[in-house]
C-alpha positions as CSV (number, residue, x, y, z in Angstrom):
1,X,20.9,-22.1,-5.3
2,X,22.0,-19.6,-8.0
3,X,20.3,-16.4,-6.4
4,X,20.4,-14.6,-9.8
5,X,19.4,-17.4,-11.8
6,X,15.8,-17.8,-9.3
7,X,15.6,-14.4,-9.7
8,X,15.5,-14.3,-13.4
9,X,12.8,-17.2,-13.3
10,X,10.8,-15.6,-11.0
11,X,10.3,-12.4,-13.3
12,X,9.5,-14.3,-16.3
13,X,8.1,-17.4,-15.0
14,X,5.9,-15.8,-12.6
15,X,5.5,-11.7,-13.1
16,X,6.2,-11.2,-16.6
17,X,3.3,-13.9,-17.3
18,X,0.8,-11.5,-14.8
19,X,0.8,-8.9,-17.4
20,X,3.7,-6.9,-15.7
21,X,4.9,-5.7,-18.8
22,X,6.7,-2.2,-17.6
23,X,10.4,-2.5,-18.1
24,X,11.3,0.2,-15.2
25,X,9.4,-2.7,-12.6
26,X,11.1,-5.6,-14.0
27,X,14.6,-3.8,-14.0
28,X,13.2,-2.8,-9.9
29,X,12.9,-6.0,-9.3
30,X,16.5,-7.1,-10.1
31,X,17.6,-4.2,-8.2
32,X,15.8,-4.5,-4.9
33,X,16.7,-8.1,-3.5
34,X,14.0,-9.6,-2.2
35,X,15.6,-12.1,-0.7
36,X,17.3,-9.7,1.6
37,X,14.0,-9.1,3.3
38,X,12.7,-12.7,3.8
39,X,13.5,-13.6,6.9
40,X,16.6,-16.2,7.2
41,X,14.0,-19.1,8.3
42,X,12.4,-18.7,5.1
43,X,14.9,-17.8,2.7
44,X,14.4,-20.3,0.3
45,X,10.8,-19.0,-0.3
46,X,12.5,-16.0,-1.5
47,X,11.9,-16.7,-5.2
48,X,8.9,-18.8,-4.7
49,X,5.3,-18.3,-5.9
50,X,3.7,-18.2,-2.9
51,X,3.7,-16.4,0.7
52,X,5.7,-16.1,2.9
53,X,4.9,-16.4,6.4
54,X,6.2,-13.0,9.0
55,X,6.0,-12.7,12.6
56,X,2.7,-12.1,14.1
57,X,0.9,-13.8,11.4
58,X,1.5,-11.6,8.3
59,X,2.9,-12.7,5.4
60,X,4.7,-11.0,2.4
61,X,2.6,-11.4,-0.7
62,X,3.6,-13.4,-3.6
63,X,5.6,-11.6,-6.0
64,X,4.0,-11.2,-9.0
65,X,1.2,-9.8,-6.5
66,X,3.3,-6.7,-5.6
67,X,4.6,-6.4,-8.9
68,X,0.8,-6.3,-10.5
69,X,0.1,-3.7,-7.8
70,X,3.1,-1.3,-8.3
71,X,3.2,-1.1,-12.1
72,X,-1.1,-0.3,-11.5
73,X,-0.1,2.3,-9.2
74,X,2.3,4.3,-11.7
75,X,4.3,5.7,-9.3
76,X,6.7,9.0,-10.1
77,X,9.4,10.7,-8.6
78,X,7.3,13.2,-7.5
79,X,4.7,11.3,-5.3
80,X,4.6,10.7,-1.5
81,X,3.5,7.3,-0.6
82,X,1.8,5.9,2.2
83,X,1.8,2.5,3.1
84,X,-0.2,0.8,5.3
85,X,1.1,-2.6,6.5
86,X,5.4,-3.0,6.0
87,X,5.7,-6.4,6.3
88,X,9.2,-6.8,6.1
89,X,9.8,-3.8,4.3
90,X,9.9,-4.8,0.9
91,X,7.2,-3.5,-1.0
92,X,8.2,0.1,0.7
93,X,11.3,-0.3,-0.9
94,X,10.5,-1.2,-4.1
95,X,7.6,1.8,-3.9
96,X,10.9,4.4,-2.4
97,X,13.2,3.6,-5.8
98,X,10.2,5.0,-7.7
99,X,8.4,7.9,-5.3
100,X,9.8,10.9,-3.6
101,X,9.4,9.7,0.1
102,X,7.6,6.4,1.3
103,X,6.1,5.8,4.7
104,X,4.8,2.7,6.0
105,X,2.8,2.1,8.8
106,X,2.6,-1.2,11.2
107,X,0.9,-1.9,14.3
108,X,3.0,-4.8,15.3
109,X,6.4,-4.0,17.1
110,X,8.1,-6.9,16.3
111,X,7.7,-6.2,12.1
112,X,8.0,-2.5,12.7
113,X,11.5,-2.9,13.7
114,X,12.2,-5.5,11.3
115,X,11.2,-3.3,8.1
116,X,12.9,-0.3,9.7
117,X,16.5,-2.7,10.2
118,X,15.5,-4.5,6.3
119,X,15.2,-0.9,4.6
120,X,18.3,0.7,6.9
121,X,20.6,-2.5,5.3
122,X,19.7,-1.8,2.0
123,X,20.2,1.7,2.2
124,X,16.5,3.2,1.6
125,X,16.7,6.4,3.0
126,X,13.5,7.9,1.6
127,X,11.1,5.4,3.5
128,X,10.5,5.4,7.6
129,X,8.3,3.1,9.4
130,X,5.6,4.4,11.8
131,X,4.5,2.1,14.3
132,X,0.5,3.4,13.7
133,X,-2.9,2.3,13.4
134,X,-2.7,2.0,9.7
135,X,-6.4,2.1,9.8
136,X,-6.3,5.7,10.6
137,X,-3.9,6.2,8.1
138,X,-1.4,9.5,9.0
139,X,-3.4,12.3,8.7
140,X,-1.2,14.9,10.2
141,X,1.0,14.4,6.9
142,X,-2.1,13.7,4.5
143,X,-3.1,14.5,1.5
144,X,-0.8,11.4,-0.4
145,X,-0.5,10.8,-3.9
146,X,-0.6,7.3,-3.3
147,X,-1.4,5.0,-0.2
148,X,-1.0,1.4,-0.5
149,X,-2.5,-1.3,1.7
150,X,-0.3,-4.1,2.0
151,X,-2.8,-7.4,3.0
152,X,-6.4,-7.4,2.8
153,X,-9.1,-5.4,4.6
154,X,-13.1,-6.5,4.5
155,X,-13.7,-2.8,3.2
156,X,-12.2,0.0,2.4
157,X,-11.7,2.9,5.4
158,X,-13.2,6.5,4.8
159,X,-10.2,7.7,6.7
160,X,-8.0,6.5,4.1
161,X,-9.8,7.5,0.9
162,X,-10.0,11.0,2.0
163,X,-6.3,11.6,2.7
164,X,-6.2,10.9,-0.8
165,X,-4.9,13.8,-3.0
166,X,-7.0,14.6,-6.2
167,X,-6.1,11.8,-9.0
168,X,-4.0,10.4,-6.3
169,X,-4.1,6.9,-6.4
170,X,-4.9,3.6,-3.2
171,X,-4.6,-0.1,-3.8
172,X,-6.0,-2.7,-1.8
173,X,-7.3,-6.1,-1.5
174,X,-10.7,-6.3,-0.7
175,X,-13.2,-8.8,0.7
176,X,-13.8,-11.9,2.8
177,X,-12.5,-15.5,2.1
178,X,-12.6,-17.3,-0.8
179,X,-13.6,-14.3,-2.7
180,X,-10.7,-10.9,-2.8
181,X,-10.5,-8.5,-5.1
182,X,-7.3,-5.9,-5.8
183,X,-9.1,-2.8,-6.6
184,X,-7.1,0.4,-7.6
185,X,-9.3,3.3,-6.7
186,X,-8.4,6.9,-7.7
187,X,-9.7,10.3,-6.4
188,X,-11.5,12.0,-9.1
189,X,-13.1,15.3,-7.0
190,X,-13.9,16.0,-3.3
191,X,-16.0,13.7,-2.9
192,X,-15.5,11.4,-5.4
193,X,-13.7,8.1,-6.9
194,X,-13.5,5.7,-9.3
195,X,-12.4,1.8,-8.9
196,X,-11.5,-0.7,-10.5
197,X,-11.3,-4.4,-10.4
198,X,-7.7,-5.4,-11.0
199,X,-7.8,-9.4,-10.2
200,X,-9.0,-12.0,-8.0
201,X,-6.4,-13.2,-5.2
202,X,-6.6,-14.1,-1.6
203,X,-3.9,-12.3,1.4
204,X,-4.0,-12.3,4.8
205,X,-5.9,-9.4,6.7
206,X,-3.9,-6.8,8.0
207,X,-3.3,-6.1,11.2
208,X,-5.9,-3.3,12.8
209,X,-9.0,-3.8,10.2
210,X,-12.1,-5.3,12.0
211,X,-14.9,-7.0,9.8
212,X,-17.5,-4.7,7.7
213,X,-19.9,-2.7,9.2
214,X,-20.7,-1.0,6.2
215,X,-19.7,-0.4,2.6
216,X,-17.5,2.7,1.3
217,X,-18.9,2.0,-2.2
């Protein structure tokens, strides 16, 4: 396979066509090889539309998925991250070429240490991985300008809207099977914020988040 070549289709074939139209994202995705964080049994998913299966039942989303969320979220140099969910690490280091300092939460062991060896090979030295209840969130280092939730969740948690900074910034995919939703919701006030729809897609729950109990909206 000519790596560069399925990487090239992958951005114009697949992302480009998603409305990911921001040329510093594009260029990030040449840079950050994706394909370095797939594991080796499924390398040659790297490139492909689709997910890709992770131990303990995660999977890393498609890519034009985590390309349509990172160019939403608008992230600067100046912004701490949270990320809730790592995955293999990927999406935290796409999100720590853009932002100040990333970290990631996961609750399962076995991914925890994979993101953390993933992001050490690459050389991302402005991300760590917390093996948390991303649920929670990490409120000892809260407010964030932006937290990211890497699967889906049936609702969004209070907990992690309120470590929100003002105008700060959370993505997630919301809702039961067949129907998801990526929202981006900002923090307009104390007590307030403001969402909106992005697009309809389907990911696997992440690890931690029960069924609803109640709405947040």
């Amino acid at each position: 396979m000519n790596i560069e070549q399925a990487r090239f289709n992958m951005i114009e074939q697949q992302i480009r066509p998603w409305d990911v139209l921001d040329q510093d994202v594009l260029t990030l995705l040449t840079q950050v090889k994706r394909e370095a964080f797939v594991p080796e049994a499924h390398r040659a998913l790297a490139f492909v539309d689709t997910q890709v299966p992770l131990p303990g039942g995660q999977s890393m989303l498609e890519p034009k998925i985590e390309a349509r969320l990172l160019q939403e979220l608008e992230v600067t140099r100046d912004d701490r991250v949270l990320e809730v969910g790592a995955g293999s690490g990927y999406m935290a280091a796409l999100l720590a070429a853009r932002a100040q300092r990333v970290t990631t939460l996961e609750t399962d062991a076995t991914l925890a240490a994979l993101a953390r060896e993933n992001l050490r090979r690459a050389g991302v030295v402005n991300a760590k991985v917390v093996e948390a209840d991303g649920s929670k969130g990490l409120p000892g280092e809260a407010p964030f300008d932006v937290i990211v939730l890497s699967g889906s969740v049936a609702e969004l948690p209070q907990a992690l809207l309120d470590q929100l900074k003002e105008g700060g910034r959370l993505v997630a995919i919301v809702g039961q099977q067949p129907v998801m939703q990526a929202v981006l919701v900002t923090r307009t006030g104390a007590s307030a914020f403001q969402r909106q729809v992005l697009f309809d897609t389907v990911a696997p729950r992440l690890n931690g988040f029960g069924e609803p109990t109640r709405f947040a909206f």
